[in-house]
DOBATI-312417 format. One record per atom (N, C-alpha, C): x, y, z. Coordinates in steps of 0.001 Angstrom, whole numbers, plus 524288, in hexadecimal, padded with zeros to 5 digits. Example, Ala and Ser with C-alpha at 12.3 -4.5 7.8 and 13.67 -1.06 7.14 Angstrom:
<atoms>
833867E9C681E78;8300C7EE6C81E78;833907F31C81E78;832327F73681BA8;835667FBDC81BE4;832648001E81EBE;
</atoms>
This chain:
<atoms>
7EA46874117C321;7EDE386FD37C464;7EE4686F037CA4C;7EF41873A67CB9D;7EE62872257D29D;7EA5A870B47D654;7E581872407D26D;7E21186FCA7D572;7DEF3868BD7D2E7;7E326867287CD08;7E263861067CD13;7E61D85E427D238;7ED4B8610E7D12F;7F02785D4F7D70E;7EBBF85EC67DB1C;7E97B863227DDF7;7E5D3862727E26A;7E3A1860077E1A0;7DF9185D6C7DF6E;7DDE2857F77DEF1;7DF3C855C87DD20;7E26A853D17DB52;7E62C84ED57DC8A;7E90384C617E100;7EA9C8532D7E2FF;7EB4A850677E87B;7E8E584EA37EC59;7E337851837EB6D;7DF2E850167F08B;7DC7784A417EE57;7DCFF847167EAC8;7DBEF843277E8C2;7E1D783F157EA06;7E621841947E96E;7E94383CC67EDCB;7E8F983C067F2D7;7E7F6841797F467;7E705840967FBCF;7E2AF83F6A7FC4A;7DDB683EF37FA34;7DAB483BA97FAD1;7D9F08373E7FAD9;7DD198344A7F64E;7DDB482E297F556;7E18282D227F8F7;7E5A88302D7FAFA;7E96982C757FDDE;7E74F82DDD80431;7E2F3831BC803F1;7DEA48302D809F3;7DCDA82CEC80A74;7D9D182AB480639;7D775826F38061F;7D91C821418060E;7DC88820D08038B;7E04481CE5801D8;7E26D81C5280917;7E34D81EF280BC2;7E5FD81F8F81083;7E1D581E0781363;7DD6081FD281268;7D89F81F5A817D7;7D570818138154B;7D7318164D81046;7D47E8106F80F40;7D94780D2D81122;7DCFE80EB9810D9;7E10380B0481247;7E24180A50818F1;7E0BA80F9081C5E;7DF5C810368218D;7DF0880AF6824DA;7DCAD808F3824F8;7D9088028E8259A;7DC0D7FEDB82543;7DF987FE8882261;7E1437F99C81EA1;7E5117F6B7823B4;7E84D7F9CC82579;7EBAC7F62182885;7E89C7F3DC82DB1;7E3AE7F5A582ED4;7E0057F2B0833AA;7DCCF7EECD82F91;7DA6D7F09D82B18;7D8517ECA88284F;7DB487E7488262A;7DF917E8BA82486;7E2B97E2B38238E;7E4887E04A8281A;7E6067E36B82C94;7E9907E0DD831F1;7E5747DD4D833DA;7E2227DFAC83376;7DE257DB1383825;7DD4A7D71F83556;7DC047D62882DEA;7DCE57D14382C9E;7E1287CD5982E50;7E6957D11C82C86;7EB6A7D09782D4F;7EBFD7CC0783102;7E8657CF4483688;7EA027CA2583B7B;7E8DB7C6C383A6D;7E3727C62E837BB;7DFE47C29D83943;7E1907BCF583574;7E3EB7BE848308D;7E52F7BB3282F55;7EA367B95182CFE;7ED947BDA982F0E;7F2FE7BB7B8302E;7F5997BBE982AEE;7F3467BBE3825A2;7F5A57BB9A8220F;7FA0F7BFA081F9A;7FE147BE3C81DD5;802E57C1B281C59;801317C60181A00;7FC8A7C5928142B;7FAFD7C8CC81162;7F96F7CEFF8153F;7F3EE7CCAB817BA;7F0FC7D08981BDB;7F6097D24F81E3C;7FB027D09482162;7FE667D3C882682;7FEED7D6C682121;801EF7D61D81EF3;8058F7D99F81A62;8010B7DE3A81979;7FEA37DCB081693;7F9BF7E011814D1;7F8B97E2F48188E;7F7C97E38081F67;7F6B77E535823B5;7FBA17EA7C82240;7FF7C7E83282125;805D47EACC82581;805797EEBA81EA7;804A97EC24819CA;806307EF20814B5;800E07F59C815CC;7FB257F52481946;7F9797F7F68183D;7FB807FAF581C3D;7FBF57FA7081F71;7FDE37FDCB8243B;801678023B821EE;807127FF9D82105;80B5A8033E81E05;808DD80585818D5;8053580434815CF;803528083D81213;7FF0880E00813E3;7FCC080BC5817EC;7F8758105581AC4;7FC43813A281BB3;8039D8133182015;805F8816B78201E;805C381A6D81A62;808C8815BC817F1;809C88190F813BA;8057381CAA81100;8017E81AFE80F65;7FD6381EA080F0F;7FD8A822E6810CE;7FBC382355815DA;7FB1482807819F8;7FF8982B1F8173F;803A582A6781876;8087482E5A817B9;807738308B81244;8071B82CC680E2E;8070A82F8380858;803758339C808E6;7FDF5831B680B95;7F857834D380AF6;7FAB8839B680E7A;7FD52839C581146;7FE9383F2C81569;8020184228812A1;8065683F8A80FE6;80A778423980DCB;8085C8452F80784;805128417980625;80188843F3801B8;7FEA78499F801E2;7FBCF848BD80687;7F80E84C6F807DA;7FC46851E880AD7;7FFF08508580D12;803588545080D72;80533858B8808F1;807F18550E80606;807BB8561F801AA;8056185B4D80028;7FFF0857C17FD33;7FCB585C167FA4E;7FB778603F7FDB3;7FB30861F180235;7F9E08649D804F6;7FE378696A805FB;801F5866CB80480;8076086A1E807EE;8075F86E5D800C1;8078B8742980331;80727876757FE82;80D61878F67FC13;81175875C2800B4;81699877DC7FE88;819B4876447F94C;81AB9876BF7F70A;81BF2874657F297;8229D874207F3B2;824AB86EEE7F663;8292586CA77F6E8;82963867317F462;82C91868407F0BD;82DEB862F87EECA;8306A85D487F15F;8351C8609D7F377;837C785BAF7F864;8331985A6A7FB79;8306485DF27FD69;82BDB85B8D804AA;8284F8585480149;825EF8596E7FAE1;8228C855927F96B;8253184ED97F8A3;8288B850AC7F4EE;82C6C84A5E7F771;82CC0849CA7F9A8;82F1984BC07FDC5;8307D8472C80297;82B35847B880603;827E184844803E9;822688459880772;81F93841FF803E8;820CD842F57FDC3;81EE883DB57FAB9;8233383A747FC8A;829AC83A327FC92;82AB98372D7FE24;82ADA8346180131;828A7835E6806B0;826628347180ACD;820398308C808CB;81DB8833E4806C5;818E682F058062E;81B2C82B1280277;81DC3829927FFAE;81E97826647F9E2;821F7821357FE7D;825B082447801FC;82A7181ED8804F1;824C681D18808EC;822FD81FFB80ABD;81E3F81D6F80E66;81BB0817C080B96;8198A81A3080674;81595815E6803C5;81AE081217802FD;820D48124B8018F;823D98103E7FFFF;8253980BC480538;8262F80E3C80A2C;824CC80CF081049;8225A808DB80FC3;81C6980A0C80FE7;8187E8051B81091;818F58013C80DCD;819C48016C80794;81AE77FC7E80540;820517F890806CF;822B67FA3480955;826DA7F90B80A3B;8261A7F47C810EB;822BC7F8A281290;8220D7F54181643;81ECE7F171815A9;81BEF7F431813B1;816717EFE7810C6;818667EB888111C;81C7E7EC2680BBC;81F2E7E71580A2B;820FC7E34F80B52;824D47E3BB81153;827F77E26281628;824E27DFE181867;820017E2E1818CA;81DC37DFE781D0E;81A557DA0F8198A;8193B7DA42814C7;814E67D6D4811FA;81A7D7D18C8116C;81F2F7D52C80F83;823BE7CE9E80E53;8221E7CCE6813AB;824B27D02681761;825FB7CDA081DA9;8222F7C8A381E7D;81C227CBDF81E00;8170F7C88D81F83;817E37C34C81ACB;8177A7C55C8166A;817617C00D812C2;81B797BC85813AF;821717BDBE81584;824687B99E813F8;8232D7B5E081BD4;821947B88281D9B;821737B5C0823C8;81B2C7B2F5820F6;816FE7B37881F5C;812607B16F81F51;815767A9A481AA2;819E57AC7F816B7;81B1E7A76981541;81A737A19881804;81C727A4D081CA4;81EAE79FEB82163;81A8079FA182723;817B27A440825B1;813687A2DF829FB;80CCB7A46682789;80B947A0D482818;805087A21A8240F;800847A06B82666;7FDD27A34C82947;7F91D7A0AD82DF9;7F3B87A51F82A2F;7F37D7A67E82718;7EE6E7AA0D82354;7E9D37A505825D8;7E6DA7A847827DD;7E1477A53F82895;7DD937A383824B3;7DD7A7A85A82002;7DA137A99981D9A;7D69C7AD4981DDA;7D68F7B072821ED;7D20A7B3ED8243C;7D4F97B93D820DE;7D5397B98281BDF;7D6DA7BDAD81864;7D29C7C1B7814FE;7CF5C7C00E816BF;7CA7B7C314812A2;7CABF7C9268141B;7CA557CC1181A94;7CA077D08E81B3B;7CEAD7D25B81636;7D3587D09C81892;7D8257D2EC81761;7D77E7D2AD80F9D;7D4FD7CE8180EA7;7D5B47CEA780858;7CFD37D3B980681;7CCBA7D4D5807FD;7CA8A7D8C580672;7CAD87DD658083E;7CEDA7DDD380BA1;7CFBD7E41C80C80;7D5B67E37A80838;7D8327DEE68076C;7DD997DF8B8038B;7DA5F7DFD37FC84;7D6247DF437FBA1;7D4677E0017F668;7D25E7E2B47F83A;7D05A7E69C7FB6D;7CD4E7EB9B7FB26;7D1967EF5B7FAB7;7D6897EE2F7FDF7;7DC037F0BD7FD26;7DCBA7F1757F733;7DC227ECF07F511;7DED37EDE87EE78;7DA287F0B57EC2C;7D68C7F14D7EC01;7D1F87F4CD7E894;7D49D7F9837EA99;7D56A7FAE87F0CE;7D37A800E87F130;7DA598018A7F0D5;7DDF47FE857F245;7E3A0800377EF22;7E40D801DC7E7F9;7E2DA7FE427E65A;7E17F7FFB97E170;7E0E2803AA7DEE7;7DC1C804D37E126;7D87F80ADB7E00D;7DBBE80F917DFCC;7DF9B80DDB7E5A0;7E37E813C37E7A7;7E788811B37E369;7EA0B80E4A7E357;7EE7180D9C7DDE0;7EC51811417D948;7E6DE811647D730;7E4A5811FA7D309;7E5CB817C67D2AB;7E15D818827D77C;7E1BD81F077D7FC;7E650823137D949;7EA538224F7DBB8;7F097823597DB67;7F07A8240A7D612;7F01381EC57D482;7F52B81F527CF7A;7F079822A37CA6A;7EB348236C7CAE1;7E8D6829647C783;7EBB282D377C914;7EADB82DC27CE80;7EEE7832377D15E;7F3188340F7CF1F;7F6B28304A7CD66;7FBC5832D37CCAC;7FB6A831777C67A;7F75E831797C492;7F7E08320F7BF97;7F4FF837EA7BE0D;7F3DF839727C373;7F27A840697C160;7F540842AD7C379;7F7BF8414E7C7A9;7FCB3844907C936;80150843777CD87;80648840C77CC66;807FA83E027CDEB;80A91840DA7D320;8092F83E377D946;80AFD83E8D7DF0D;80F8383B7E7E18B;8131583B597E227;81692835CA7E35A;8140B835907E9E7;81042836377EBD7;80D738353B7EF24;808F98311F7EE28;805868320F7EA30;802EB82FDE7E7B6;805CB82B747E474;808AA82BA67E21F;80BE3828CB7DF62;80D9E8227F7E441;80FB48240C7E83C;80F5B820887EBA6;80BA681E387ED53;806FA81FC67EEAE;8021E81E407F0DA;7FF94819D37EBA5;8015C81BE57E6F7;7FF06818837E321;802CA8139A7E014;808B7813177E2F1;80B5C80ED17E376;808B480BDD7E915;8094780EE27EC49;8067C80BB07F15A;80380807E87EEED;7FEC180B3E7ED36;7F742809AB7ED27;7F8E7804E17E8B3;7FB99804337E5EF;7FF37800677DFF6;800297FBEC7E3C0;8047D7FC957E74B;804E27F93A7EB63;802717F5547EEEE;7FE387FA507F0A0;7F9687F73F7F49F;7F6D77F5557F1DC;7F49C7F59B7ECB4;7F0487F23A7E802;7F4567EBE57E89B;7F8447ED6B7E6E2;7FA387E9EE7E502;7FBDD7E4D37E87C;7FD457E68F7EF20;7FD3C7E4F77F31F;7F69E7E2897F3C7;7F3F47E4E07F4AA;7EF857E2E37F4FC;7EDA67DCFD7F275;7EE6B7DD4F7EC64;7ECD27D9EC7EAA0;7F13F7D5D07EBAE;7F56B7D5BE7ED16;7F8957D1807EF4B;7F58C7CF2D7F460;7F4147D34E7F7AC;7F03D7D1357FB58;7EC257CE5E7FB28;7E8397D0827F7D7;7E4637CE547F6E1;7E53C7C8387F4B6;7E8AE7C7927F03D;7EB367C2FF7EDBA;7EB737BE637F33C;7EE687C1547F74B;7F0EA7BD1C7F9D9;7EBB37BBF37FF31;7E9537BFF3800A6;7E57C7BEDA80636;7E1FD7BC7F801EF;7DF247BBF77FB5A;7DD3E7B8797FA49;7DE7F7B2B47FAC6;7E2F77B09F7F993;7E51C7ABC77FA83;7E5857A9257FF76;7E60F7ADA6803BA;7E41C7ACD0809F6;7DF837AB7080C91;7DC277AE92809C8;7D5F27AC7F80B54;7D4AE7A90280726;7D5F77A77980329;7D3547A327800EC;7D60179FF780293;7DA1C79DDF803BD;7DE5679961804A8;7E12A79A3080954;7E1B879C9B80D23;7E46979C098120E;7E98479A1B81353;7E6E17948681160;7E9F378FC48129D;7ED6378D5980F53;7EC8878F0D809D6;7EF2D78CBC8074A;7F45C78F4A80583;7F7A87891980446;7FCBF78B67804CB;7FFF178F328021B;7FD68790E07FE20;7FF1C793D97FA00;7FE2279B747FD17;7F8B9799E87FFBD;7F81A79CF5802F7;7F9D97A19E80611;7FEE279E96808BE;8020B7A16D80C96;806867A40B80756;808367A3A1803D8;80B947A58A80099;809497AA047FDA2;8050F7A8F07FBE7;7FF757AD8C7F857;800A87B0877FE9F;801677B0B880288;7FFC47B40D80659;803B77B83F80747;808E07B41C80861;80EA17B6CE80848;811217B97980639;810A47B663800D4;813D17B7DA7FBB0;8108F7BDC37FA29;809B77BE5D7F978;806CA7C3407F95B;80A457C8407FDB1;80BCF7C5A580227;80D677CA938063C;814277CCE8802D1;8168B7C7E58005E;81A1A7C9177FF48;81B877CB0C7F954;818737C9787F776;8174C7CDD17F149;816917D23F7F308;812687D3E67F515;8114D7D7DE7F6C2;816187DC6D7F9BB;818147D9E77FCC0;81D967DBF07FE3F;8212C7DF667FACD;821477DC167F773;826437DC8F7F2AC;823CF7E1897EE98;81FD07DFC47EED8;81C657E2D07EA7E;81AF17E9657EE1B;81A937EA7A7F3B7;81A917EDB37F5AD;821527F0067F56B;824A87EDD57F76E;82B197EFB27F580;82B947F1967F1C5;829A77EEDA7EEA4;82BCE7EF357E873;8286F7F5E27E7F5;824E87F6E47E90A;822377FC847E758;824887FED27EABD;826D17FDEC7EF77;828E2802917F3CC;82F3C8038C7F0E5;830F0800CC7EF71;83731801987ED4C;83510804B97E869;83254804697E44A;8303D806E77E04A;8303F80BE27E01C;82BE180D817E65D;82B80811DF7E55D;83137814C07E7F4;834788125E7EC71;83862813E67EDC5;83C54815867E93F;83C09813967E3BA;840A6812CC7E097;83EC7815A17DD68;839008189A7DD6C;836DE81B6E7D990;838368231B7DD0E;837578225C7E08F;837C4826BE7E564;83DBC828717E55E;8414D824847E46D;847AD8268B7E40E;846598280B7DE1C;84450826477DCA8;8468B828697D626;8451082F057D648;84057830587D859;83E438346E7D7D0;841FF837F17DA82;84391837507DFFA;847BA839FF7E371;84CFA839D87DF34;84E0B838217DBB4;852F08397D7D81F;8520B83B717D424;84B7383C527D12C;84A8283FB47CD9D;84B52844A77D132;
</atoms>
């Protein structure tokens, strides 16, 4: 038995290395679209990966702490999962803030060039390789459940799901620019997205008190 959790564990700190070192990139890879073409989707998308790489890092450190640390304290393991779980809880939150902010100001100001193609194939290469990590998490905790892991695979639920709001909306940007329906597919995408990032950060917040009163 102790040596299936040892690999299990060296199979989460691996995926959430990895998961940490593909996502690395992301906030220089969307920003420079970001400038270039001004659109609400790309800033949001820029500012949503940034605050998730934090969050990453920390889970992947606090994880790997973790398995490593051979004391067996119950309180120090909580309150360092609880530490990674408000982190991932953190980023969506800001995520969120920042995608309304951008969408409800893009309502009233809308200059999208069209120059969206970089930004739309690194946001559908986002949803394949988000996906994958949603997928693989949630095998994960169907062989042995981490509330470390457990977070990372609400995240990765999140970012799929974010993604394809993206993709949805920088398609309607590069095919149509201009048209008027346009600027709303652009906004309204930053601002679903928002709500739909809240809505999982209060979730897991309201799931995390329950556990602190079992």
């Amino acid at each position: 038995m102790a040596d299936i959790n040892k690999k299990q564990s060296s199979k989460g700190e691996k995926t959430m290395l990895t998961s940490l070192l593909l996502s690395a990139p992301g906030p220089i890879v969307t920003g420079i679209p970001a400038i270039v073409s001004l659109s609400a989707t790309q800033i949001a998308d820029f500012l949503r990966r940034s605050a998730e790489l934090v969050a990453l890092f920390v889970s992947w450190w606090i994880y790997r702490k973790l398995q490593r640390n051979t004391v067996s304290d119950e309180t120090y393991r909580s309150c360092m999962e609880g530490i990674a779980n408000w982190t991932v809880i953190g980023a969506m939150f800001c995520s969120g803030l920042a995608m309304f902010v951008v969408g409800v100001a893009r309502l009233f100001v809308y200059e999208a060039s069209g120059n969206v193609i970089i930004g739309l194939i690194v946001a559908f290469l986002g949803l394949l390789t988000n996906s994958w990590f949603w997928w693989r998490y949630s095998n994960m905790l169907d062989e042995d459940f981490d509330p470390v892991i457990a977070g990372q695979q609400k995240l990765y639920r999140a970012k799929s799901c974010v993604d394809l709001c993206v993709v949805i909306a920088l398609t309607s940007v590069a095919v149509a620019p201009h048209h008027p329906v346009t600027k709303y597919i652009d906004a309204l995408g930053c601002i679903i997205v928002a709500f739909y990032l809240v809505y999982n950060g209060w979730g897991m917040i309201g799931k995390d008190k329950t556990e602190e009163e079992i």
